[in-house]
N, C-alpha and C positions, 0 to 999 in steps of 0.2 A: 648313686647313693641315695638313699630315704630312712622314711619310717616306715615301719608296714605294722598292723596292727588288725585284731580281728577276734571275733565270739564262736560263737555256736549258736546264735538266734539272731533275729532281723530286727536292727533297731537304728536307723541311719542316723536320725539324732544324736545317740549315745556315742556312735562311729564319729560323727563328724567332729565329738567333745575330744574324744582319744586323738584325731587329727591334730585338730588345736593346741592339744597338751605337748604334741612330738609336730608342732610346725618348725623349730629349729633345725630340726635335722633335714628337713624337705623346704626350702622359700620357695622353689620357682612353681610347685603344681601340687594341686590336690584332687585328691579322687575316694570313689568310695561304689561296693558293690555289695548288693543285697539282695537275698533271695533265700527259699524256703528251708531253715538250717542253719545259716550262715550270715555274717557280715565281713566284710574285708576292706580295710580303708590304706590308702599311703598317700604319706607328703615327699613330691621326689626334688633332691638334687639333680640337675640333668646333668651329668659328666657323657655317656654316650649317646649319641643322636638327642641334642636339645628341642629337637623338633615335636609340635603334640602327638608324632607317633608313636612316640615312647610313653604316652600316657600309661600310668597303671590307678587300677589295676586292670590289668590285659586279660583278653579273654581270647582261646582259642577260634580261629572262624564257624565253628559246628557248635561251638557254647559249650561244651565238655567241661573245660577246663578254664579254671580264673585264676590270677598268679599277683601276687604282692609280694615284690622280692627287694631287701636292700643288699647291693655290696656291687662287686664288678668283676667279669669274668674274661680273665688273660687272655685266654685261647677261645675265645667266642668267633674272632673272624673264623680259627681251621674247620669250628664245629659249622660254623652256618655254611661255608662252603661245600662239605659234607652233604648237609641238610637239602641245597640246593639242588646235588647233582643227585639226590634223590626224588625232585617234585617238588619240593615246600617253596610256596610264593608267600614273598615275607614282605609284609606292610610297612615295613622299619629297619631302621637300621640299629636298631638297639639291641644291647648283648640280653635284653629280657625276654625277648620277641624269643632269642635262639634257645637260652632255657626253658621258655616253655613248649617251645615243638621240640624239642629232643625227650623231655620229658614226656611231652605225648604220646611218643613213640618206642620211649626205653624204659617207664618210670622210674622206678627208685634206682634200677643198676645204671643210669646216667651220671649219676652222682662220682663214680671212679671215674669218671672223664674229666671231671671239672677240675682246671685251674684261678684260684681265684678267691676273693674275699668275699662271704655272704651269708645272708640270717632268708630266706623264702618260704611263703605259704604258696601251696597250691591246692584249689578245692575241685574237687570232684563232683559236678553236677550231677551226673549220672549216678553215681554210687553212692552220693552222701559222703563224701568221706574226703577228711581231709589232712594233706602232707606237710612236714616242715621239717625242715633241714636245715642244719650249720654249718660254717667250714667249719676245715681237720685242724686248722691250727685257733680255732676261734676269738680271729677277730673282731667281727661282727657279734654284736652282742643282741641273746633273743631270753626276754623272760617271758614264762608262762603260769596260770593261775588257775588249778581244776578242784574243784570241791566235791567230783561222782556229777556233778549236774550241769553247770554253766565252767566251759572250756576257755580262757583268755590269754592273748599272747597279744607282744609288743615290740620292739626294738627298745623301748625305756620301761623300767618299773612303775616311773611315776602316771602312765596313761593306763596301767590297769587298773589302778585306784579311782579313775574318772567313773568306775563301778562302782556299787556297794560291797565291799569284800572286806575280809578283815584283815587288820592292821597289827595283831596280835604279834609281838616281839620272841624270835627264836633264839632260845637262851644257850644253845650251842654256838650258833653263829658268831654272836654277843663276844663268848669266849673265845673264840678262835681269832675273832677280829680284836681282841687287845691280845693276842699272842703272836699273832701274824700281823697285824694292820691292814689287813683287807679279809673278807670272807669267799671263803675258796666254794669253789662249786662242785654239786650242784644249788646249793646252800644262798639265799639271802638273807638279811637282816629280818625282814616278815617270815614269821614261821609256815604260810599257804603261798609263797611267792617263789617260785624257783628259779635258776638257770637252766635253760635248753644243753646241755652239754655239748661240748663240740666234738664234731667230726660225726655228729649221732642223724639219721632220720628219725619222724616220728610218725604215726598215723592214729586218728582221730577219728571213730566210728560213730560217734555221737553220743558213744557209753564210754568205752574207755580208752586211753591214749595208751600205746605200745610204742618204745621209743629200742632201738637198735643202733648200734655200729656200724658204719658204711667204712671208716677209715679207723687205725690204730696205730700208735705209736709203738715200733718194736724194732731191737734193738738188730741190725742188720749184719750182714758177713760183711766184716774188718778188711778195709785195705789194705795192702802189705806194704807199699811203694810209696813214700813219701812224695818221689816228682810225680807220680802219677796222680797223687790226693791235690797237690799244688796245681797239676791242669785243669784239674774236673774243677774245682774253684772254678776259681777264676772264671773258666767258660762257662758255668751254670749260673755265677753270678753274674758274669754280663748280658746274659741273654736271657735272666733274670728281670735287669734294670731295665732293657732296650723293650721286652715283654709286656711290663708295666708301665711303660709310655701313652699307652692308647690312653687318648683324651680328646673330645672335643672343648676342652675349657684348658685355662693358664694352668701351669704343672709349676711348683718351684719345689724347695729340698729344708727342710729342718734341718741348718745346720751348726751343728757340736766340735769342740777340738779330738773328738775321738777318731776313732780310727775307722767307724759302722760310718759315720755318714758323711764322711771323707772320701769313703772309696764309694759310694753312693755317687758322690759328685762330679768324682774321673771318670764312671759308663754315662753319666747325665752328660756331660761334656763330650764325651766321644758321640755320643749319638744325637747330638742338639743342634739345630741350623745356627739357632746365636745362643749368647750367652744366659745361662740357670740363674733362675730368681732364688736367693739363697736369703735366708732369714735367721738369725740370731738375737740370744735374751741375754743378758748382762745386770748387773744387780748394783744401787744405788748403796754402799755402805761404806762409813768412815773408818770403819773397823777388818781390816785383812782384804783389802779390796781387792790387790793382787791374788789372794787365794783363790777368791770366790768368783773371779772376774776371767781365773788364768785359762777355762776353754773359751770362753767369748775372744778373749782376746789370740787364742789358736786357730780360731773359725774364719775373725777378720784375716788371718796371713793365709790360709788356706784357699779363702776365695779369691785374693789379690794372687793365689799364684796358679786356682782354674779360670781369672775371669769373669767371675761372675756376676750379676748386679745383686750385690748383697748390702741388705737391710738389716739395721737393727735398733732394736728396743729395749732399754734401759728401765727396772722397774724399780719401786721401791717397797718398804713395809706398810705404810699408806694405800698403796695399789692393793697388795693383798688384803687389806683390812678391807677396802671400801667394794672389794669383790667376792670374798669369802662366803657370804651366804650364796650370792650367785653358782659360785660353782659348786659348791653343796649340792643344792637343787640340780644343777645339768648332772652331776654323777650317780643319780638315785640311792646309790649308795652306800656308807661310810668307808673311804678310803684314805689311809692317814699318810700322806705325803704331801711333804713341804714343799716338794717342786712343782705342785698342781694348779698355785699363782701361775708360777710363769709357763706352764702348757695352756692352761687359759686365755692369757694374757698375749703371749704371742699368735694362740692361733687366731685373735680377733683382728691383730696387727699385719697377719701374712692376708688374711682375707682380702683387706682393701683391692691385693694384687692377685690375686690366683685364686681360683677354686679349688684344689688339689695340692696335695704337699707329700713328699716321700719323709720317712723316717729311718733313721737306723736301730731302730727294737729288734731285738730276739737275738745279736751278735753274739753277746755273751752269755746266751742260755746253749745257745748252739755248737760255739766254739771254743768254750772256756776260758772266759774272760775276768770270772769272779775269784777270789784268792781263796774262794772255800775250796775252789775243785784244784787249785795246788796244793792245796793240804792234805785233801782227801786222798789223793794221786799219791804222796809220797809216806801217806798212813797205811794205805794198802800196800805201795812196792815194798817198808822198810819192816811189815808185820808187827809180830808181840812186841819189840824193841823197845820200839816210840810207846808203846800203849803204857808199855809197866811205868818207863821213865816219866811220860806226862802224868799220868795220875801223881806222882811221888812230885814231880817239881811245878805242876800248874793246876792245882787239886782244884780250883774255881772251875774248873776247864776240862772235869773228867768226862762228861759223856763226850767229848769229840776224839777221846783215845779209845771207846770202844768197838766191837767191830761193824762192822759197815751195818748201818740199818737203820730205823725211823729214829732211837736215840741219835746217833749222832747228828743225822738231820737234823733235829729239832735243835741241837749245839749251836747249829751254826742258822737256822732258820728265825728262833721264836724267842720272842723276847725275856727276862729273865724274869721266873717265878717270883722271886723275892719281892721286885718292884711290880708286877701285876698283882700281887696279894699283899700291895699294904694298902691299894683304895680300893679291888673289888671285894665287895663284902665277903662274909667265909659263906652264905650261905647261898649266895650267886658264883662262887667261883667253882667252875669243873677243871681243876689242875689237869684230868687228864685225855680233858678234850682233842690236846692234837693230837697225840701219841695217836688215838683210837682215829683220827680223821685220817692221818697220812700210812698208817700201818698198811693197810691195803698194797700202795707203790713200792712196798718191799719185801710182797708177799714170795714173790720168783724174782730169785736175784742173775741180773745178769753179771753175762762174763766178763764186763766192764764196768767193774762198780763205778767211777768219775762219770763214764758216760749215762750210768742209771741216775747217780743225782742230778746232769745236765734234763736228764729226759721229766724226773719229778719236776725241777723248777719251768719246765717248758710247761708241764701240764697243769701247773698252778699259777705260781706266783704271775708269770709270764701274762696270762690269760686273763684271770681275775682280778691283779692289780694296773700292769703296767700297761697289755693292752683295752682293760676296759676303763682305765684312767683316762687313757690317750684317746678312746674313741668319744668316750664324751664331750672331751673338755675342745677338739675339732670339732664336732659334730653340732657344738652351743655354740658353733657360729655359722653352720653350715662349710664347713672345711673338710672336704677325704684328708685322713692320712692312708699313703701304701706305704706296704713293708718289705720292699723287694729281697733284704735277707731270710724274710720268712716266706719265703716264696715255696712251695708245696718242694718243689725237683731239690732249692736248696734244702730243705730240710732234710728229708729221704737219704739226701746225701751226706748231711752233720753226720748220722748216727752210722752209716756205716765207717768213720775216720774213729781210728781208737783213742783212748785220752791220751794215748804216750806222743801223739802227732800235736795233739792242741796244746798239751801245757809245755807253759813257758818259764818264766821267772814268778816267781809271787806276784811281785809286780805289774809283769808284760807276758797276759796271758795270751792267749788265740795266736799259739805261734805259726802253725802252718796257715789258717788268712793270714796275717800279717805277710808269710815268706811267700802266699800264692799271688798277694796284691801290690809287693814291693815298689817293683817296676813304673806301676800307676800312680803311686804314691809322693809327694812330697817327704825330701829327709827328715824335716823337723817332728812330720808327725808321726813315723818309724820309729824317731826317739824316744817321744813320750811314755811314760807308765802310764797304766792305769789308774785312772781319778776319776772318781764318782759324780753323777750329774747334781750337784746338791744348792741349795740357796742358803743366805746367810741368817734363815729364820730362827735360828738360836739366837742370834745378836737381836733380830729385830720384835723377839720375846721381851727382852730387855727395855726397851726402846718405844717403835713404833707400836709393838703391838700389846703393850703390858695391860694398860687399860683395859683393850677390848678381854685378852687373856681373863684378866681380874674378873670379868662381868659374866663371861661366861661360864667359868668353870667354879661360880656363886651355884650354891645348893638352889636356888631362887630363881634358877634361871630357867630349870627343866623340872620343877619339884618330882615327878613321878621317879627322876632318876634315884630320888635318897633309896629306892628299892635295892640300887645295885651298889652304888659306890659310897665309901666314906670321904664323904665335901672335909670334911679336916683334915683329913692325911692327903687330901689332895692339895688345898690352902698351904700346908706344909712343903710340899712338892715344888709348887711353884714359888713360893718365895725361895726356895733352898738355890732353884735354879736362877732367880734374880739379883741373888746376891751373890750368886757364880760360886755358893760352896760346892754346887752336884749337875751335873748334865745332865737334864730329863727329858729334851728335845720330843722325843720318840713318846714318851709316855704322855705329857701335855699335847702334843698334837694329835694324838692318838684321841683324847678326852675330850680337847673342844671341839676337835669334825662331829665327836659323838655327839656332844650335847646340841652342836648345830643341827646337825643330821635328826634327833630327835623331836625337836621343836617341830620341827618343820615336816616329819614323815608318820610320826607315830600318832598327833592328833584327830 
C-alpha cells in the first residue's frame, strides 16, 4: 500500500511537497521520478517484499516504463509465475515488479487479469504518455485535477492543492452531500477536483485525458439451485480469505458482532498457524450502554469461541472531540458519519500490532443485508396492492410505493426535503440534484429489481462513503484494510444469486450467506438480527460534545458559509435536539463535518 502521486511537468520539489502531504499513507519509503513530461512520486507501505526492492517508483530494465502503484494484487504469485516461464528475470519479489512487466507486455488488456485492490500510474517514456487505472470495485481511492494544461493525480485530494489550483466550491456536490452525506462520484466537494472512477483506465497524451471501462457491473444469468448458490459461497469465500492472506507483515481482523466479520474470522482461523489478532471499539456512555455496546460485546464472545488474541478499545465523546479535526483533514472530504471517531480511533490502536487488517464491508450491498432491499423485494412481488394501500395509509412515505426507479430510491436513500430546506438557503438549494445525479442507474432496468438497487448502492454509497471513509481513516495511520467479501470472483458471483435467495426477514437479511456459512459459524451469531454499526453520538451531542457542537455551527465560525445556510434555523436545530424535543443526529453532523471541512479545505 502507498501514495502515489504525480503531474505532467518536472518539478521534484513540488513532488517531494505532494510526498509530504500523503507521508501517512507510506512511513517506511519514499521515492520520486522525473523526467521530460512528467513527475511521479510514492510514499510506500511495504506489505509485499519489505525489502528496498520494492522501491517505487520502478522502472522497467530498458527505461520504457515507470510505475507508481498503491494497493495489492491477490493473484500476483499465478501472474509472475506465468511471467517467468516466459523469460522475465524479476529483481523482487513484489506484486509491483509483476504489474509492471505484464503491463509491458499486455498494456491495458492486463487489467481483466487483475485480482486485487489498487489506484496505478504508469508513464510511457517512449511515447509520452501516460496510464491510470482503478480497481472494479474502487477501493482504492485516486483523485485527479486537469484544467486543458497542467494534469494532476493523487491517492489524497489534499496533495493536489500542494499546487496552485483552484479551491472554487461545486454547488451540486454541496447538495448532494446534505442529501446523501457524502458526495458520490465522479464528483468532489472542489468544483476542478474529481474522482478517477472505478473499474475505468485512463490515458493521458499530454493534451487530453481519455478515461474508458476495462470492468462493469451487470447484472448476470440467475442461479436456479439454492444448494448450489450455498456451495459457490462458501468456496469462493474461503479461497477468497485464504487469497487475501499474502503479507509479509502482521495481518489481524476488525472485528463486529455482525455476521461479515464473523465469518471473516472462521477462514482466518482455518488457514492460521496460531491464533487472529482480532480488534474491537466499544463506546464509553451512561446512557443505553447495552444498546450501543451490544456488538462489542458479540465480538468479545466471538473471539473467546475462534481463539483469538483479541483487543479492544473503549472510546469516548472526549476522544471524538479532541480528534475530530484530525480526521476531517485524513478524509479530504466531507463525509457525515458518526462512526468515523471510532474507525479512526481504532485503526491507530490496531496499528501498534499489525500492519494489515481485514474488514467486513460490502456484505450487505452484496447479499442483502439492509431492510430497504426487503421492502423493495416484497413492493415488487405484491405489485399495485401495497402501492394504492401505502399511499392511503403512510402518505409521509409515498415515493417508496411507487414503481421501481430513482424515486423510490431516493425514499429510502436521501435525507428528507423538509429538513434540508429549513438551513439551506432557497437560493443555494437544488431540490432536484439527486433525482437528476442517480437517474442514470435506472436508465435500463433489470430483471431484478432488489438486485439493481443492491448494484446502485455498491456503485455509490458503497464506494464513496463507506469504502473511502474506511480507507482513509486506516490509511492516517498507515494501516491496509482488505475486503475479502468484496473480493472481484465474490462479487461476480453476488449478482448472479437472485433477490429471492438473499432476502430474509426485515430483520435477518443475507439469507443464503448466513445458510452457505452456518456450519462455520457460532449459534449466537446466526441468532442475531440486523443492527447497524452506530455510536452513541446523539447522546454525546448532549453531553460531551455540546460545546464544541455550539462553536461550530456559530455563523462566526466559517463566515463565508452565511452564502449557503441559515445559522438561525440551524441555532434552532440544534437546541431542539439538546433539549430532546427532535432527532437531528444526521442533519447536525452532517453541518459540523461541513463547517469543519470548510475551514480547513476551502481557504
Amino acid at each position: 500500500m502507498c501514495a502515489i502521486n504525480g503531474f505532467n511537468f518536472s518539478d521534484r520539489g513540488l513532488m517531494e511537497k505532494m510526498n509530504e502531504t500523503t507521508r501517512h499513507r507510506g512511513p517506511d519509503d519514499e521515492g520520486v521520478f522525473t523526467s521530460d513530461g512528467i513527475s511521479l512520486g510514492s510514499r510506500r507501505l511495504a506489505i509485499i517484499d519489505t525489502s528496498p526492492a520494492g522501491h517505487q517508483p520502478m522502472s522497467t530494465p530498458d527505461g520504457r516504463y515507470a510505475i507508481v502503484y498503491n494497493g495489492e494484487l491477490y493473484n500476483f504469485p499465478e501472474l509472475r509465475q506465468e511471467l517467468e516461464a516466459k523469460g522475465v528475470k524479476f529483481r523482487s519479489h513484489s506484486d509491483t515488479e509483476t504489474l509492471l512487466e505484464l503491463f509491458a507486455r499486455e498494456g491495458p488488456a492486463c487489467l481483466s487479469r487483475l485480482n486485487g485492490i489498487f489506484a496505478f500510474a504508469i508513464w510511457d517514456n517512449f511515447e509520452k504518455r501516460l496510464f491510470l487505472a482503478r480497481d472494479p470495485v474502487g477501493v482504492k481511492p485516486l483523485y485527479y485535477y486537469f484544467d486543458g494544461r497542467r494534469f494532476i493525480f493523487s491517492s489524497e485530494a489534499k496533495a493536489v492543492f500542494c499546487h496552485d489550483v483552484s479551491r472554487t466550491l461545486n454547488s451540486e456536490a454541496l447538495n448532494l452531500y446534505f442529501r446523501f452525506l457524502y458526495v458520490p462520484a465522479p464528483l468532489t466537494m472542489w468544483e476542478k477536483v474529481r474522482k478517477f472512477p472505478a473499474g475505468c483506465f485512463g490515458i493521458f497524451d499530454g493534451k487530453t485525458l481519455e478515461i474508458k471501462h476495462f470492468w462493469k457491473l451487470r447484472e448476470g444469468d440467475y442461479l436456479e439451485s439454492e444448494e448450489e448458490t450455498r456451495r459457490l459461497i462458501r468456496e469462493k469465500f474461503f479461497a477468497a480469505v485464504k487469497r487475501q492472506l499474502i503479507s509479509d507483515r502482521p495481518l489481524g481482523l476488525f472485528l463486529s458482532g455482525g455476521i461479515d466479520s464473523t465469518a471473516i474470522l472462521a477462514a482466518m482461523t482455518k488457514e492460521a498457524s496460531g491464533p487472529v489478532k482480532t480488534f474491537s471499539v466499544g463506546f464509553k456512555t451512561l446512557i443505553q450502554s447495552e444498546r450501543y455496546n451490544a456488538d462489542f460485546e458479540l465480538a468479545r464472545r466471538s473471539a473467546a469461541f475462534f481463539k483469538s488474541e483479541h483487543r479492544e478499545l473503549v472510546i469516548a465523546g472526549k476522544d471524538l472531540k479532541e480528534n475530530f479535526e484530525k480526521i476531517i483533514w485524513h478524509l479530504d472530504e466531507p463525509v457525515s458519519n458518526p462512526i468515523q471517531g471510532a474507525t479512526y480511533l481504532l485503526s491507530a490502536f490496531a496499528k501498534r500490532e499489525v500492519d494489515v487488517v481485514f474488514g467486513g464491508d460490502g456484505g450487505d450491498e452484496l447479499f442483502g443485508g439492509y431492510d430497504r432491499y426487503w421492502y423493495n423485494f416484497w413492493l415488487e412481488r405484491l405489485g399495485e396492492l401495497p402501492r394504492r394501500l401505502g399511499t392511503l395509509i403512510w402518505p409521509g412515505h409515498a415515493q417508496k410505493f411507487r414503481p421501481f426507479g430513482v424515486e423510490r430510491f431516493l425514499s429510502f436513500m436521501s435525507q428528507k426535503e423538509a429538513i434540508v430546506s429549513r438551513f439551506l438557503k432557497p437560493e443555494a438549494n437544488m431540490a432536484l440534484a439527486g433525482a437528476k445525479h442517480f437517474a442514470p442507474y435506472f436508465e435500463k432496468s433489470w430483471k431484478d429489481a432488489t438486485n439493481q438497487m443492491m448494484a446502485v448502492d455498491f456503485q455509490t454509497w458503497l464506494q464513496d462513503e463507506s469504502l473511502l471513509r474506511t480507507d482513509k481513516l486506516t490509511m492516517a495511520h498507515g494501516l491496509e484494510e482488505r475486503v475479502p467479501i468484496l473480493d472481484l470472483e465474490m462479487v461476480k458471483l453476488a449478482f448472479q444469486i437472485p433477490a429471492r435467495f438473499k432476502i430474509g426477514t426485515r430483520r435477518r437479511g443475507k439469507r443464503v450467506f448466513r445458510e452457505a456459512l452456518a456450519k462455520d459459524l457460532p449459534p449466537f451469531i446466526l441468532k442475531e438480527e440486523k443492527r447497524g454499526w452506530f455510536s452513541p453520538a446523539s447522546k454525546w451531542l448532549r453531553d460531551d460534545l455540546k460545546d464544541f457542537a455550539r462553536e461550530v455551527l456559530s455563523e462566526n465560525y466559517y463566515p463565508q458559509n452565511t452564502n449557503f445556510f441559515d445559522f438561525k434555523e440551524i441555532q434552532k436545530m440544534l437546541d431542539e435536539h439538546l433539549e430532546s424535543k427532535s432527532y437531528h443526529l444526521n442533519t447536525l453532523w452532517s453541518l459540523i463535518t461541513f463547517q469543519v471541512w470548510s475551514r480547513m479545505f476551502l481557504k
